[in-house]
C-alpha positions as CSV (number, residue, x, y, z in Angstrom):
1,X,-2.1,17.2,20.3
2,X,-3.8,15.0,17.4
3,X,-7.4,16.2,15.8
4,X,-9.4,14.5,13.1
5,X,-9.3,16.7,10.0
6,X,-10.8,15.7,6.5
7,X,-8.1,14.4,4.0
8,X,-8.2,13.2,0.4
9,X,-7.4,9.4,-0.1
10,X,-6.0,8.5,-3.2
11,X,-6.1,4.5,-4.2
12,X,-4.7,2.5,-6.6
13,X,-5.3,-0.9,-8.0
14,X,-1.8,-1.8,-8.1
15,X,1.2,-1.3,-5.9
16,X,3.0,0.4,-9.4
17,X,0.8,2.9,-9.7
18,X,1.1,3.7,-6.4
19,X,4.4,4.3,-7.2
20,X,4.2,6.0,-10.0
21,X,1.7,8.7,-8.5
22,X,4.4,9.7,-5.7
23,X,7.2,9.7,-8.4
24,X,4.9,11.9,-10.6
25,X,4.3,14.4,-7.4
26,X,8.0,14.2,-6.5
27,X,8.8,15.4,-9.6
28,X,6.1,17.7,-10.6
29,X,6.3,19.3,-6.6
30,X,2.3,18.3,-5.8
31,X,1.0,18.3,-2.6
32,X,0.5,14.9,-0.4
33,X,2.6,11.9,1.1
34,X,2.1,7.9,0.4
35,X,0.5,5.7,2.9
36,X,-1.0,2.3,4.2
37,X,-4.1,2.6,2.7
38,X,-6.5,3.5,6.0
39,X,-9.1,0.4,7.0
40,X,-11.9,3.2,6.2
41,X,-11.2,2.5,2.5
42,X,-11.5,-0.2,0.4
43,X,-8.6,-0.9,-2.3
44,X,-6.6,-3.1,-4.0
45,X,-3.2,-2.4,-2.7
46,X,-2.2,-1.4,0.4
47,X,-1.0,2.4,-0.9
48,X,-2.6,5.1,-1.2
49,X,-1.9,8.9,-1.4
50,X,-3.0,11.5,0.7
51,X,-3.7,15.3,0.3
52,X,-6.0,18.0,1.6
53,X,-9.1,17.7,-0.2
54,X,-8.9,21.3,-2.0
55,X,-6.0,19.5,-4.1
56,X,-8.7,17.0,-5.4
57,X,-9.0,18.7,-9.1
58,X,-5.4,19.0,-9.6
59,X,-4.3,16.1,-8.6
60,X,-7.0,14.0,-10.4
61,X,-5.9,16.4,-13.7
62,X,-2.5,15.3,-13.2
63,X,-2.8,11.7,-12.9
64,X,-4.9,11.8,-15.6
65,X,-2.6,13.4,-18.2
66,X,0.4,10.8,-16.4
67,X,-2.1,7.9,-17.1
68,X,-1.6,7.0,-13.7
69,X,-4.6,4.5,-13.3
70,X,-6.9,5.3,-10.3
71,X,-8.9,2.8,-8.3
72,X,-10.7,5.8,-6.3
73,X,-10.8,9.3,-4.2
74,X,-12.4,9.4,-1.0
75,X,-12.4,12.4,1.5
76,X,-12.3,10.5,5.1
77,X,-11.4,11.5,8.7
78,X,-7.8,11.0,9.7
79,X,-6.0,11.8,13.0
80,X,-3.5,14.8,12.3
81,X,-0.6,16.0,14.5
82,X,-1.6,19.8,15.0
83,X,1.1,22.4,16.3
């Protein structure tokens, strides 16, 4: 069964930091996945990362300290698979 549940969208001006966000949460273990960017959001490449939106603050901290630039965050409604 699929639900709409309330996720963090992470976007990124460029298709590089895009990548460099998922390389910095592969390595440093932080929550999320990379995906299309969902047609609710507007960006400028057509990445973006998505977590629950509790993981806000550390995530933004993170990418921060990386210098991974950030276009924008928005929390939006996205179809989940739920077990």
């Amino acid at each position: 069964m699929r639900e709409k549940r309330p996720a963090l969208v992470i976007t990124f001006p460029t298709t590089a930091a895009a990548m460099g966000c998922e390389e910095l949460c592969e390595a440093k273990g932080l929550p999320g996945r990379t995906i299309p960017v969902p047609g609710e959001v507007a960006a400028g490449c057509g990445l973006a990362w998505k977590a629950a939106p509790v993981d806000r603050p550390l995530l933004a901290r993170e990418l921060d300290a990386a210098g991974v630039p950030v276009e924008g965050m928005a929390v939006i409604d996205m179809w989940e698979v739920v077990r």
